[in-house]
C-alpha positions in Angstrom: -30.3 -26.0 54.8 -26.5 -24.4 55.2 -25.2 -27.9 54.1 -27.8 -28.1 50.7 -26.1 -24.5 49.9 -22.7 -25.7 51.1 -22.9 -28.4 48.8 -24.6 -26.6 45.5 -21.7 -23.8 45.7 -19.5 -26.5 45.6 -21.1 -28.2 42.8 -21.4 -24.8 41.0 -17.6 -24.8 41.0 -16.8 -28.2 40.0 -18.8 -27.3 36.8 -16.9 -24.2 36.4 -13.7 -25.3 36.8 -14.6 -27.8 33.9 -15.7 -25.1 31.6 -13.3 -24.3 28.3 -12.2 -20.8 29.9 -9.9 -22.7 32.4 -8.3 -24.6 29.6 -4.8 -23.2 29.3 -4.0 -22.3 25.8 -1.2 -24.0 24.6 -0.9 -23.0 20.6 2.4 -22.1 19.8 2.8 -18.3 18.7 2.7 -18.0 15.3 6.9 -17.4 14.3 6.8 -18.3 10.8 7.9 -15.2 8.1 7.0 -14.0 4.8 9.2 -11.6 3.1 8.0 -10.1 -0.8 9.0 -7.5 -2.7 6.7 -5.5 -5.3 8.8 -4.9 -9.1 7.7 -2.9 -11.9 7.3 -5.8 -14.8 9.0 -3.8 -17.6 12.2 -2.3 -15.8 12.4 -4.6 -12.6 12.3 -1.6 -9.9 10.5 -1.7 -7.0 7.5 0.0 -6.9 7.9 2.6 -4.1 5.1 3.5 -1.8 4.1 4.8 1.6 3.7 2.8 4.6 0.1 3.0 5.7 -3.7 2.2 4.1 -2.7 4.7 1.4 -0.1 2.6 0.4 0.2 -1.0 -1.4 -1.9 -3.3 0.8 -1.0 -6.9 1.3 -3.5 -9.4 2.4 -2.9 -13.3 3.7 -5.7 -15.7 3.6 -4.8 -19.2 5.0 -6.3 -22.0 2.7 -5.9 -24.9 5.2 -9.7 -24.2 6.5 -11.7 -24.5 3.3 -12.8 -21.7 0.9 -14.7 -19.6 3.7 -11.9 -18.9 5.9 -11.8 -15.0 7.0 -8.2 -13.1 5.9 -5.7 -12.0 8.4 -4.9 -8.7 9.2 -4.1 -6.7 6.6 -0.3 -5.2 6.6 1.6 -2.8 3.9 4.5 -2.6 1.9 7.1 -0.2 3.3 8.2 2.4 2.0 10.8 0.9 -0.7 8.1 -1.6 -2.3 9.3 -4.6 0.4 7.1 -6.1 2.7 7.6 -8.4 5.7 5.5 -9.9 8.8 7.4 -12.2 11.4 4.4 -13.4 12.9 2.6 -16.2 10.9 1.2 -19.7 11.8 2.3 -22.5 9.4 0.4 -23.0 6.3 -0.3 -23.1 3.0 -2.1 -19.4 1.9 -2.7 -17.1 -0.8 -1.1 -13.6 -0.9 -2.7 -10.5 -2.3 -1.9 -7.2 -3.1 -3.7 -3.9 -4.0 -1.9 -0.9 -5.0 -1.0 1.7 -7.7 -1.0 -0.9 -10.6 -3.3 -2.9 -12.5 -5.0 -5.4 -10.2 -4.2 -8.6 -10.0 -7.5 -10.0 -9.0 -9.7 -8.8 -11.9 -13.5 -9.9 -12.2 -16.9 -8.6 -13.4 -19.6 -6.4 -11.7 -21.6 -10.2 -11.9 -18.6 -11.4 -10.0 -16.8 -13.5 -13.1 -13.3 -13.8 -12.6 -11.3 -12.5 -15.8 -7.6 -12.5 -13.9 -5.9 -14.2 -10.6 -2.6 -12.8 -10.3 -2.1 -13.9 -6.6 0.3 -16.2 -5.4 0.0 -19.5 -3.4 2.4 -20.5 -1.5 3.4 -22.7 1.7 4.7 -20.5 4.5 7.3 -22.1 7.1 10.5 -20.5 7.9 11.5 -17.3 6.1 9.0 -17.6 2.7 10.3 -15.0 0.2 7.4 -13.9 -3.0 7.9 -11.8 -5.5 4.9 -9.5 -7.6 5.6 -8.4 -11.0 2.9 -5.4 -11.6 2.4 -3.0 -14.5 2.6 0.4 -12.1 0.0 2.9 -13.3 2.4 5.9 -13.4 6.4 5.9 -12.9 7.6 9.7 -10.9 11.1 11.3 -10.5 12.5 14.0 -9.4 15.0 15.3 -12.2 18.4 17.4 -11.5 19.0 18.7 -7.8 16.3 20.8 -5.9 16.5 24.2 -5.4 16.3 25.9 -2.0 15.7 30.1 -1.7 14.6 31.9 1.3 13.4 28.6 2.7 11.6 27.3 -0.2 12.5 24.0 -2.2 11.7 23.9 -5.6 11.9 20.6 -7.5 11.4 19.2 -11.2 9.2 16.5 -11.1 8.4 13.9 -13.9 5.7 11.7 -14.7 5.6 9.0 -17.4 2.8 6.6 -17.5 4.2 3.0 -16.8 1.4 1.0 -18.7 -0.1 2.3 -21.6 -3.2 3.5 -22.2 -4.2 1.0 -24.5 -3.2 -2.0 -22.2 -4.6 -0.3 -19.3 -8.2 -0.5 -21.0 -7.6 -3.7 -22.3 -7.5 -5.2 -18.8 -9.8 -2.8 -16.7 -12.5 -2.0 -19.3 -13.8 -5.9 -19.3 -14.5 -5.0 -15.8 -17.3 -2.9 -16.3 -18.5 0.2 -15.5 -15.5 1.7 -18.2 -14.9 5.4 -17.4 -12.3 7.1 -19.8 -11.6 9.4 -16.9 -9.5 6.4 -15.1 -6.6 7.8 -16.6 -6.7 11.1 -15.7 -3.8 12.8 -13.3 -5.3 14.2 -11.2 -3.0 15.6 -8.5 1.0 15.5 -8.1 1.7 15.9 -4.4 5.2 17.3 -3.0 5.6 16.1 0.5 8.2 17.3 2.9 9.7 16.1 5.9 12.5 16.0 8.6 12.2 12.0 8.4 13.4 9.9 5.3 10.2 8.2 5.5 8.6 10.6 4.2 5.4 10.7 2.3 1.7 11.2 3.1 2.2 9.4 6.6 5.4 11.4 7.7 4.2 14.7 5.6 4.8 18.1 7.6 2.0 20.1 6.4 3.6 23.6 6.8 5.5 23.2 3.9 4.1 19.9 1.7 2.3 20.8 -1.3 0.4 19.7 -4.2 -0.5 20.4 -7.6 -4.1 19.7 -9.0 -5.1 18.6 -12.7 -8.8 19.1 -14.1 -9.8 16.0 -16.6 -7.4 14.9 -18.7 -5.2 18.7 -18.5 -2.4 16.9 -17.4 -1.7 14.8 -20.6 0.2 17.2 -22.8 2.3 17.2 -19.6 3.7 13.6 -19.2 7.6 13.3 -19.6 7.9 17.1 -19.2 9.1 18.6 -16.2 6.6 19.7 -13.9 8.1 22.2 -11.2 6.4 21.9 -7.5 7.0 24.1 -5.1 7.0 23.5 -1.0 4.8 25.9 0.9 6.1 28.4 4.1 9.6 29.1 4.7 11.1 25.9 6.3 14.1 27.2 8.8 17.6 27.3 7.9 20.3 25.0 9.3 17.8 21.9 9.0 18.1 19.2 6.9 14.4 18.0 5.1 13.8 14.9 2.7 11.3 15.3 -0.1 9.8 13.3 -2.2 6.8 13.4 -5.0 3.8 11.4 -5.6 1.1 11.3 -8.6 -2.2 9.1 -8.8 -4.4 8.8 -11.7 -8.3 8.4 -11.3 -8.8 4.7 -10.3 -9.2 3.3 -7.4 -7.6 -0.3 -6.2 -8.9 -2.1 -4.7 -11.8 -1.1 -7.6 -15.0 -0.1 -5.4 -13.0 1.1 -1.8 -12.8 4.4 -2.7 -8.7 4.4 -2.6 -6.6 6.3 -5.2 -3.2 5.4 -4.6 0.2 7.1 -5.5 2.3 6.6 -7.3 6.0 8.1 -5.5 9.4 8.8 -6.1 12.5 8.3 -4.1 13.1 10.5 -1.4 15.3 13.2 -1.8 17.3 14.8 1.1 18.0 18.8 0.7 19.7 20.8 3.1 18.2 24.6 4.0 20.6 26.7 4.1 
């Protein structure tokens, strides 16, 4: 009877030590790059953003498996409209971003595709793309900001970078058309100690923001808009600002995300 166990255990083993789990994985690690860069069609700037899910998404989906293959991770632009990721397998995909500009994948509520604005390509080695958008809204800071008693006050302006006509020419075959889309409806002012900053690396003791009702904010575009930070930010310090504005349309259309449109940063010194 001890031999009959002796022996089954044995077996047992044999059968797991067959088993796909002791199979030693030997895929190489995925080392190929893809580098792109996100331009304003009209004036060939980037289109600055903010690194994080609030920011211009990009999405890779390898078309080497057939037309049900599941995306990668999504990733996001930095900060300055470029993207990178260092750690792709070979192979031939199609890149896709969402962001503060008219979408490049455009389709019906009955899921009829009007636009495909994606790009293609075979990544191996260092890959470099390029997107061309029409940027919903183009923001600056004007002139130098101000600092009193700890406060920073800045001139911010906002000019529309598509028009409105356009705009509704390519979202309103969409469906579900609402004039309010191209509402402002809020300019933020975010402060920081890092350069980075936006609405990821805000300090909220001293950002701010500006709300807009409906379509208030139209008489206001290419005027100066002055924002002011909030609290008294201590002297001797040196903060970086920068301002954002979003109009009332979310990308992609259906997630619920309005994105901002941003400005460069803007170091001040408190004195």
């Amino acid at each position: 009877m001890k031999q009959f166990k002796i022996f089954g255990m044995f077996a047992a083993l044999l059968m797991l030590s067959s088993c796909s789990m002791f199979e030693i994985d030997n895929y190489d690690e995925p080392e190929e790059t893809i580098w792109g860069e996100v331009v304003d069609v009209a004036t060939g700037d980037r289109v600055l953003t903010d690194q994080g899910s609030e920011g211009i998404r990009v999405r890779l989906t390898e078309l080497s498996w057939g037309d049900n293959v599941e995306h990668n991770p999504d990733f996001f632009c930095m900060p300055d409209g470029s993207f990178q990721n260092t750690k792709i397998f070979k192979g031939h995909y199609n890149v896709r971003i969402d962001g503060p500009f008219i979408p490049l994948v455009r389709e019906t509520t009955d899921g009829v595709l009007l636009a495909d604005e994606t790009i293609n390509t075979d990544i191996k080695g260092t890959t470099k793309v390029k997107f061309e958008v029409q940027p919903f809204l183009n923001v600056k800071i004007v002139g130098d900001p101000t600092v009193s008693n700890g406060v920073v006050k800045a001139k911010v302006v906002v000019e529309r970078g598509v028009s409105e006509s356009e705009f509704r020419s390519k979202i309103e075959p969409m469906g579900n058309w609402n004039d309010s889309y191209l509402n402002v409806t809020d300019i933020q002012f975010f402060v920081s100690y890092s350069n980075a900053v936006g609405y990821r690396a805000r300090d909220d003791r001293w950002s701010s923001s500006i709300s807009y009702t409906g379509n208030s904010f139209n008489d206001l575009f290419g005027q100066p808009v002055t924002i002011t930070s909030n609290g008294e930010i201590p002297s001797g310090r040196k903060v970086w600002v920068r301002a954002a504005a979003r109009i009332n349309f979310d990308t992609p259309v259906g997630s619920g995300t309005r994105r901002w449109n941003y400005s460069e940063p803007v170091e001040v010194m408190i004195p």
